[in-house]
N, C-alpha and C positions, 0 to 999 in steps of 0.2 A: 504494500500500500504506500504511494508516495505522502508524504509527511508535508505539511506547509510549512514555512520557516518558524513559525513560534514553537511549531511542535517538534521541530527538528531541537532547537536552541533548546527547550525543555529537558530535552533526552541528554541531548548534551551537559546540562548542569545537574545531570540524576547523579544519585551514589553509585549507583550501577555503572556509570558511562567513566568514573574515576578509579573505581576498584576492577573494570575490567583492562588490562595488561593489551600492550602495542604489538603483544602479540599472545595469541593461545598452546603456541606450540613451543619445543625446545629448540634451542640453537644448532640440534643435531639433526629436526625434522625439518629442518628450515627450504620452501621448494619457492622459487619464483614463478610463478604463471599471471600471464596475461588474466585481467579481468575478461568474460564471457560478450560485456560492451563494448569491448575494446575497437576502437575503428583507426585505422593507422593514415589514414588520409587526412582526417580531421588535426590526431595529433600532430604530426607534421606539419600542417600549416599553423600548428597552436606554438610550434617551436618556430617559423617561421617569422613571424608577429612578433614574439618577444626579441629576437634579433633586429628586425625594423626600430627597435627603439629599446634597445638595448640600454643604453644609460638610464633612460627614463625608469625602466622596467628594475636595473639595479639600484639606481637610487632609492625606489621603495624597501627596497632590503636592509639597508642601513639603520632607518629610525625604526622599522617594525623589528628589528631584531634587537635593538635597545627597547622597546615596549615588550617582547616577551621575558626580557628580566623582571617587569612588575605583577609576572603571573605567580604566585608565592608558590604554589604547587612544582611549575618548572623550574625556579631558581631553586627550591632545595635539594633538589635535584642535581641539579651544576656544581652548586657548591659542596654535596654531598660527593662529587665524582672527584675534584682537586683536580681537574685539568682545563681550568683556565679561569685560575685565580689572582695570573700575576698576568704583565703584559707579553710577556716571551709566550706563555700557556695560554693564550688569549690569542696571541695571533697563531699558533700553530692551529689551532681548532676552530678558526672563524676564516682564514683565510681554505684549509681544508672544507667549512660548508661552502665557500664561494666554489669553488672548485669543484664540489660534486654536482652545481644544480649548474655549471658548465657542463661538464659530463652528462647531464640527463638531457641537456638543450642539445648538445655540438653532434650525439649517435644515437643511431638507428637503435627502440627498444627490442632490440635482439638476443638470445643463447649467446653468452660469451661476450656478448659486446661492453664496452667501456661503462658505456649509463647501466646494462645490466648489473654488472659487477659491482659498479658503484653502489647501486640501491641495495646489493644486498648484503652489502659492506655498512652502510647504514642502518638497515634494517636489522642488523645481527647487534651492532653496538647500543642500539634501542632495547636489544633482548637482557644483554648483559649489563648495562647501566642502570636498567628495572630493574632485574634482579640485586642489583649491589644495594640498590637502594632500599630495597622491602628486609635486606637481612637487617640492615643496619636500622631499623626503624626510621628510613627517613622518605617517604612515599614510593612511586614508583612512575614507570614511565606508561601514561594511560593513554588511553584511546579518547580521550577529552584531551588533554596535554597536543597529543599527535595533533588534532584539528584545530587547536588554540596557537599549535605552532605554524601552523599553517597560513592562520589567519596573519603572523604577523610578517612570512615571506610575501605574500602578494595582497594581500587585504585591501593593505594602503591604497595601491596601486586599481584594484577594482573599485572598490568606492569612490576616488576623488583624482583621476587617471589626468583631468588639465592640472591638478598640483606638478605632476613628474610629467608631462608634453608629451602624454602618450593618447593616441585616438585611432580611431577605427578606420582603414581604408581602404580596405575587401570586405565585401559581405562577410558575416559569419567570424570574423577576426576572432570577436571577443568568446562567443561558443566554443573554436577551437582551443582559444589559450582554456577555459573554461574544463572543456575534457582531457588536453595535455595533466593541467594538476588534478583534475580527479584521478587519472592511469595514475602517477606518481603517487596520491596518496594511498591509492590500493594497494601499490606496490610494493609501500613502507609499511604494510599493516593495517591499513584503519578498514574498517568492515564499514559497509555503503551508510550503514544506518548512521553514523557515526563521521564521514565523511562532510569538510565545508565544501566541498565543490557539488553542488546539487545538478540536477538534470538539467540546467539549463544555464543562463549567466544571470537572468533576469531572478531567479529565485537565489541564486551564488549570492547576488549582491543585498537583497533582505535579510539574508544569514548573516553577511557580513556586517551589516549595520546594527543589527542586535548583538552581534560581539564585539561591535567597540562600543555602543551605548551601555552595555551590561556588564562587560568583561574590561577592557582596556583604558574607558576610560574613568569608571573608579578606580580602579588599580593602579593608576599612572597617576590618579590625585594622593592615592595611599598609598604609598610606594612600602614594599616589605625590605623589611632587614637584609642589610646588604644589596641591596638593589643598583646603590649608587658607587660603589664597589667593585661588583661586575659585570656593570651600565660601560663605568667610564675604563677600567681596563682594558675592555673587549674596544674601545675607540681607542684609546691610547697605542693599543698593541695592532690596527689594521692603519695607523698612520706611518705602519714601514712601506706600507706599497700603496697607500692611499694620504698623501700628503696635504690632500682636503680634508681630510677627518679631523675635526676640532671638537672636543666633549661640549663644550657649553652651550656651542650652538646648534648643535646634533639634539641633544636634549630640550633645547626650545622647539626647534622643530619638532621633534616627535611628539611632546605634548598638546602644542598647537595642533597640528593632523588629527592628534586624539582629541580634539574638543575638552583639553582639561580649563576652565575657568580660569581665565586669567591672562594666558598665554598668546597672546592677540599678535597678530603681526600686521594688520592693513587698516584702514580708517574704518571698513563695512565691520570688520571682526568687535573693533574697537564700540561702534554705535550701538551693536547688538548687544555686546555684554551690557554695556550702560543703560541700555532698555528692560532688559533682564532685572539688572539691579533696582531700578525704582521701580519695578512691578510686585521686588519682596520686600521694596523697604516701604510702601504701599502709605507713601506721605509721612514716612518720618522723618525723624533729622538725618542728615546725611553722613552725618557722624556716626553713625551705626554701624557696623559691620556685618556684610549678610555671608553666612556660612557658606563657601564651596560644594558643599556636597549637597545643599538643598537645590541648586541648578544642573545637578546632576543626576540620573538615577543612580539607584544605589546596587550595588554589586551585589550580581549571584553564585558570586564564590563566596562559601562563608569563610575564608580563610584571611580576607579581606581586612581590616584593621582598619580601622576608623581615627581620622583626626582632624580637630578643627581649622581650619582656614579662612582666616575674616576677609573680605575683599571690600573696601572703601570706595563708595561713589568718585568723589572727589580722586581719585589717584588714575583713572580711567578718563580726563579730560583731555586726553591729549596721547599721542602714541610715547613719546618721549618721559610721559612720568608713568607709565604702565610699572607697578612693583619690581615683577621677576623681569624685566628690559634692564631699568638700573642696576640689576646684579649681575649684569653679565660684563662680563673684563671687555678692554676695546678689541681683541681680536676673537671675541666670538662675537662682537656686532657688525666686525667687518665681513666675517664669514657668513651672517648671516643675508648682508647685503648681496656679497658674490654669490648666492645660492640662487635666489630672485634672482640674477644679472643672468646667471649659465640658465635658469631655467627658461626665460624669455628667449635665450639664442638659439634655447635645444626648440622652439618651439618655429624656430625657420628651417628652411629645409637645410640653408649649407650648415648651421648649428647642427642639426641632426646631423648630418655626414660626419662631422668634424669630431663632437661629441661621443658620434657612435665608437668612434674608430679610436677615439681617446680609451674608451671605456674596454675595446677588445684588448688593445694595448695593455693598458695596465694590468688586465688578466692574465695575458700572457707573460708578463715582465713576471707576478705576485709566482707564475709557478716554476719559468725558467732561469729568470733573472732580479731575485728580488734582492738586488746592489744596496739599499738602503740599509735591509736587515743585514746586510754583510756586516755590515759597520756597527750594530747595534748589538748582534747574538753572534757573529762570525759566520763565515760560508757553508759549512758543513750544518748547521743549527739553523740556518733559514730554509734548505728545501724543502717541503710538505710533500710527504706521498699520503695520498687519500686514503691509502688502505693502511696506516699505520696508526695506532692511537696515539693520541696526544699525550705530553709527558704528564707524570705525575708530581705534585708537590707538597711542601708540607706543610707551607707557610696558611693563616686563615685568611681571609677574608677580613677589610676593616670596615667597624659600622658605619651606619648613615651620617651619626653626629659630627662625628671627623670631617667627612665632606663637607658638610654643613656650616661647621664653623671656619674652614679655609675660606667659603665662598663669603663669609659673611665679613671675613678679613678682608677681602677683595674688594667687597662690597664698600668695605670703610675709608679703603686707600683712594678710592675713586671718590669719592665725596670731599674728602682732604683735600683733593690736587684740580676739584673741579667749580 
């Protein structure tokens, strides 16, 4: 029986849909087969598509891959595993997921083939990273998790596709990228019921928008422990082969994308909030502070953590006194400006070219030649082969409050000197 999207999102935030495991079998019964839908024409042109706009399509990966840190279920998970707690372990395991959803895009899903082996190179490390985690009492890796993770490879990029200059130019574009990641996430495990890529793109994207209004972006206003930790790691550690990647303004963006309160970037963002707010302060004084979380729904993970955030009329009169804008240092505002400047040029056609060809480039440099990391980890300590796991360490993880108070240092020097 096909599912509407409310009753899909349902199932998805069941106990059922958390306590059942990324995969049902062992590591030893492990067989890859094609889904029984599988149409290989379709996917083809769905790989097709994300190459036409290749940058656009990877720039979605960036901040949704910093928004599945605020999923608490998946970060205990992460941080339960110690393989990419520090920046060295950060980039050998996030420049390896860049590389395999290369691998699933560049070959044919064929016996033997590169994407094949990738996925089920993935798909094994999902079995075993579950299990490490259920011995130790620290969750596992679910079939909620799988779709949640999902959501934050291409979500972005379905729901709000003129953010990253991506649009449609063949019929059917969006259907194919549509069944491209459904094959993939069958491929990784997830059982159809339980699957974000639904039968179509038009139902794909109702799914997706009740998993960022339900899932991402309470959770990105509630950030869990450690979040900020190994948010900014995993950016610190892919600015060896991505020298755009700057934490502060990485992290405005992504909350911005998620609709988290506050985080404005253009005049219309800015109007709306401020209509919002005198709708809750409903004729009081403007001194008042109206909670964050009441202009938001509230989260269906219970795992979720609650904390108050006043947000002042009066600080929303102008883009320039926007709270979290003054705490960002001058060159995560400058990078935030450069992000707008590339995305307007990626949105011409010679941008596209130029852009596109930026973005093969630095993939191919991130797995042949990634010269940056020479200098940083030595030659030998930068190649990533996909099928090897990432190192182990032993060091923890540091809390939220640390970042916290660095930013708020920041925050003070810029006031002083301004």
């Amino acid at each position: 029986m096909d599912l509407t999207a409310e009753q899909y999102f349902e199932g998805l935030m069941s106990d059922e849909a958390y306590e059942t495991p990324s995969d049902s079998v062992n590591l030893e019964e492990l067989e890859m087969k094609l889904p029984s839908w599988f149409d290989e024409t379709l996917y083809n042109k769905g790989r097709r598509f994300f190459w036409r706009f290749c940058f656009g399509f990877g720039s979605v990966m960036m901040p949704g891959l910093v928004a599945i840190f605020a999923v608490p279920t998946i970060l205990q998970v992460l941080v339960c595993s110690r393989r990419s707690s520090s920046k060295y372990t950060a980039f050998k395991r996030y420049i390896a997921t860049f590389l395999h959803v290369k691998a699933w895009l560049s070959y044919d899903l064929k016996p033997g083939s590169l994407s094949c082996r990738s996925l089920y190179a993935v798909r094994s490390r999902h079995i075993k990273n579950g299990r490490a985690a259920r011995l130790k009492n620290q969750g596992t890796v679910s079939q909620r998790d799988l779709a949640l993770t999902m959501f934050g490879t291409i979500g972005l990029g379905v729901l709000k596709p003129d953010r990253f200059g991506i649009r449609q130019e063949e019929a059917e574009d969006w259907e194919a990228f549509n069944h491209f990641w459904k094959v993939i996430g069958y491929m990784l495990g997830m059982e159809d019921r339980y699957n974000m890529c639904r039968k179509n793109i038009e139902e794909t994207r109702e799914v997706c928008k009740l998993i960022l209004e339900r899932v991402y972006t309470p959770c990105l206003e509630n950030v869990p422990e450690y979040f900020e930790h190994m948010a900014r790691v995993m950016m610190d550690g892919m600015w060896a082969v991505n020298g755009a990647t700057e934490a502060g303004s990485l992290m405005y963006i992504t909350k911005n994308l998620a609709d988290v309160p506050g985080y404005v970037l253009t005049e219309a963002e800015r109007i709306v909030l401020q209509t919002k707010l005198k709708e809750k302060l409903a004729g009081k004084h403007e001194d008042i502070g109206v909670d964050a979380s009441t202009l938001i729904e509230k989260s269906s993970l219970q795992e979720t953590k609650y904390e108050s955030r006043l947000l002042y009329l009066r600080n929303y009169d102008t883009l320039d006194t926007v709270p979290e804008y003054k705490k960002l240092s001058y060159a995560s505002k400058y990078k935030l400006t450069l992000s707008f400047i590339m995305t307007a040029f990626y949105k011409t056609y010679v941008g596209r070219v130029l852009l596109n060809w930026y973005y093969i480039t630095a993939l191919y440099m991130s797995e042949y030649f990634p010269y940056v990391a020479f200098f940083l980890y030595g030659i030998k300590n930068s190649y990533v082969n996909i099928f090897n796991d990432s190192p182990i360490e032993d060091s923890s993880p540091k809390v939220n409050a640390e970042y916290y108070l660095k930013i708020l240092c920041i925050f003070c020097l810029i006031l002083v000197y301004t």
